[in-house]
C-alpha positions as CSV (number, residue, x, y, z in Angstrom):
1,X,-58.3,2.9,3.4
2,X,-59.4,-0.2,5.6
3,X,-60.2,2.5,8.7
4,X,-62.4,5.1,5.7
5,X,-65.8,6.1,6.4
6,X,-68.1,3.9,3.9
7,X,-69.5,5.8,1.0
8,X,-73.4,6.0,2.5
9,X,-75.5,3.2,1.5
10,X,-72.8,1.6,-0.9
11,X,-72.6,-1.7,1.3
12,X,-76.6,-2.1,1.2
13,X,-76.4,-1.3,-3.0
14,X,-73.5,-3.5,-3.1
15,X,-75.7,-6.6,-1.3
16,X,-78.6,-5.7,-3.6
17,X,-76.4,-6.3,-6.5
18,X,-74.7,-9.3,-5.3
19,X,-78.1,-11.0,-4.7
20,X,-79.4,-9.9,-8.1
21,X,-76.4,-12.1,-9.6
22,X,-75.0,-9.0,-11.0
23,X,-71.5,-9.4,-11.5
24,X,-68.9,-6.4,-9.7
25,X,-65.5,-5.3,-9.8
26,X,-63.1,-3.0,-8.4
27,X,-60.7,-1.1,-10.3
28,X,-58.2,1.0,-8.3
29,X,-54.9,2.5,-8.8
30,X,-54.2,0.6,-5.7
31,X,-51.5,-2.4,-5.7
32,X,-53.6,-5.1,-6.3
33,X,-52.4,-7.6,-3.2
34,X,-53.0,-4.3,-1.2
35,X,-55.9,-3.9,-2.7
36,X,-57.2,-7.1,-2.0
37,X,-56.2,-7.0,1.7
38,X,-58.2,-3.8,2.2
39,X,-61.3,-5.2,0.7
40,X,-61.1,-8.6,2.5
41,X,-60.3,-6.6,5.5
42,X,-63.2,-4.7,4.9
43,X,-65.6,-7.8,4.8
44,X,-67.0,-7.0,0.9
45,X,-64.7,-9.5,-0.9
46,X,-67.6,-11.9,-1.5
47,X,-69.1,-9.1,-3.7
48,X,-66.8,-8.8,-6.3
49,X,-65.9,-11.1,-9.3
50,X,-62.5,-9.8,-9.4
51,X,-60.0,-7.1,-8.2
52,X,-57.7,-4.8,-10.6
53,X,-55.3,-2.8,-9.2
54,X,-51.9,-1.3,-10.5
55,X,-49.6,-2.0,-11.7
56,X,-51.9,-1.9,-14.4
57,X,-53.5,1.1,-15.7
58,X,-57.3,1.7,-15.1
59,X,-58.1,1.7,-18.8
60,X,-56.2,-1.8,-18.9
61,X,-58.0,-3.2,-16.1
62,X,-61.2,-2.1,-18.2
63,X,-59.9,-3.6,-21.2
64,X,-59.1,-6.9,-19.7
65,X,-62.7,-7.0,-18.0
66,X,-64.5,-6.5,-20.9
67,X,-61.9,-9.1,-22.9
68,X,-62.8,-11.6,-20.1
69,X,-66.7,-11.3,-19.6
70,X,-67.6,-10.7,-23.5
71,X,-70.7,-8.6,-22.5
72,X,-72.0,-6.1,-24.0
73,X,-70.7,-2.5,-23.4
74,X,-74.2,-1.5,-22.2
75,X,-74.4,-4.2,-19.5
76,X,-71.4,-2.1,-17.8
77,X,-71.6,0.9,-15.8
78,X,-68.3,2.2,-14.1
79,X,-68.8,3.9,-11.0
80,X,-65.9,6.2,-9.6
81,X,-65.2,9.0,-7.7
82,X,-61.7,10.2,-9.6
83,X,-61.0,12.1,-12.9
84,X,-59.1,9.1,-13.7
85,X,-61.9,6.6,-13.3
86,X,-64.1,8.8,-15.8
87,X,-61.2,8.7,-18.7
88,X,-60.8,5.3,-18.0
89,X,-65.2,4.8,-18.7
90,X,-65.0,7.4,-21.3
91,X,-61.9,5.7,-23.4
92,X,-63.3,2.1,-23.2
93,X,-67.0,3.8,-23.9
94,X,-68.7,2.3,-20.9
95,X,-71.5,4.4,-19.1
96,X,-70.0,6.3,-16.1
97,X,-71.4,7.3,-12.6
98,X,-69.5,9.7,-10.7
99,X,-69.9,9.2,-6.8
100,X,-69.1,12.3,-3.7
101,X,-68.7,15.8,-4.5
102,X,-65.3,15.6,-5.4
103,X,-66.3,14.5,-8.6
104,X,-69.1,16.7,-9.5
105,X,-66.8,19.3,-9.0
106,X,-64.3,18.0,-11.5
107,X,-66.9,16.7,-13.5
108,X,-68.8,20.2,-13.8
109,X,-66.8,21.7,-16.4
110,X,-67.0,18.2,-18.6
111,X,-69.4,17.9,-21.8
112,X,-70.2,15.0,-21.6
113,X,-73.2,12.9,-20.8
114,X,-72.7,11.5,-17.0
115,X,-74.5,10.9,-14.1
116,X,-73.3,11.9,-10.2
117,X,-74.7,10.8,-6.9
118,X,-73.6,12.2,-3.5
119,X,-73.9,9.4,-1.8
120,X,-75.8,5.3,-2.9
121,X,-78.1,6.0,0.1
122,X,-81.5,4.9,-1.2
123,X,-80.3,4.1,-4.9
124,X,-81.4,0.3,-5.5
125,X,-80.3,-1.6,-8.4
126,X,-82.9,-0.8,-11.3
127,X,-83.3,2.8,-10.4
């Protein structure tokens, strides 16, 4: 994962946030020293609040975010490219937006309300 293409655009949205004093995590079913070592390695560590990774479950991680930042659900939006990212949003009732085509294919047979971008080229925070 340190050597992956970047999603288009997502270290520009990621800045845009950052500078807005938005707060940002990661939740992965990665090990979370792994984890940490990718996104270090990366050069985007300075963008994130905090890193969840397994052992614990997605829908934990959530849990213990929301348990630790006492906001609002509707300050939260959990963006994710896996069916497993969209159970975790949908379980813990945070707004979710799918991201690459992998999951707007999954997500094109789902009922619920959600939101998919190909790609964060463009997409500013506020739009």
């Amino acid at each position: 994962m340190i050597d992956a293409n970047e999603i288009l655009g997502a270290n520009d949205f990621l800045k845009n946030v950052y500078l807005e004093g938005k707060l940002c995590f990661v939740n992965s079913a990665t090990p979370v020293n792994e984890l940490r070592e990718i996104v270090y390695q990366r050069g985007c560590g300075h963008y994130f609040s905090e890193l969840y990774g397994s052992p614990s479950s997605k829908i934990d991680n959530l849990k213990e975010i929301l348990n630790s930042y006492s906001a609002d659900l509707k300050d939260f939006i959990f963006f994710g490219d896996t069916l497993s990212d969209f159970n975790a949003a949908k379980e813990c009732s945070i707004d979710f937006v799918g991201v690459g085509q992998g999951i707007i294919n999954i997500l094109d047979t789902e009922k619920d309300s959600w939101l998919v971008l190909e790609n964060f080229k463009g997409l500013s925070h506020g739009t």
